[in-house]
N, C-alpha and C positions, 0 to 999 in steps of 0.2 A: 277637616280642613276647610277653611271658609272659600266661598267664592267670589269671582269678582262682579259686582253690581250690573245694573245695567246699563249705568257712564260709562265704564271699559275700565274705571279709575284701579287702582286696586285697595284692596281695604284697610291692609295698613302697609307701615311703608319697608318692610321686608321681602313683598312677591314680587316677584320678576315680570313687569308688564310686557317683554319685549318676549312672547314665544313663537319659537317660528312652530309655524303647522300647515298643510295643506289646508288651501282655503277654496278651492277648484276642482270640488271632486267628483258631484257627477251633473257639472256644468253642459257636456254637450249628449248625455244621454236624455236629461231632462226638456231641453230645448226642441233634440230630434219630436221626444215624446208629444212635445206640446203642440208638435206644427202639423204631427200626424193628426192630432185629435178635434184640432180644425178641420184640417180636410176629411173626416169621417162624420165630423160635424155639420159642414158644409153639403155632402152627401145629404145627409138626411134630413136639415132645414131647408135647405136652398139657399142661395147668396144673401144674407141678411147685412144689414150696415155695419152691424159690429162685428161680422165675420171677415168684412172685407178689411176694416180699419185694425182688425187685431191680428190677419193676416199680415198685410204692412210691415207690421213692429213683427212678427216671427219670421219672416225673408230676409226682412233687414238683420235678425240676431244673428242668424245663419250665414249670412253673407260676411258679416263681424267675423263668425268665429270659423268660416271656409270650411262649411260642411259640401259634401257633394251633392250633387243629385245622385247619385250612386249610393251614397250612405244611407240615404232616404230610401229609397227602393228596397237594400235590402235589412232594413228596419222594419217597414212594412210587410216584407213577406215573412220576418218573423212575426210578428202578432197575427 
């Protein structure tokens, strides 16, 4: 069965462009992931420019998607 391009078009005009699917699946596992990895990062560079400006943008995603500081913490003591 063919698939669709990477227009999104579909290939010919018999498939159904319109499939619903989960498109948010491990949105706030990844994000926790990535804010830990800063700060383990940050550990063990020290405050670098790009640690702090890429900090920024992962508070701000967090704040977007209303993680806790709670959820954080116990993220952390799993790993």
């Amino acid at each position: 069965m063919p698939t669709r391009n990477q227009s999104g078009k579909p290939s010919h005009a018999f498939q159904n462009p319109n499939k619903k699917r989960k498109k948010s699946g491990k949105k706030y596992e990844k994000t926790i992931k990535w804010y830990l990895s800063l700060v383990s990062r940050e550990q063990k560079e020290g405050l670098t420019k790009w640690i702090i400006q890429t900090k920024k943008k992962a508070s701000a995603r967090i704040k977007k998607y209303g993680i806790t500081q709670a959820m954080l913490d116990n993220a952390a003591k799993k790993k």
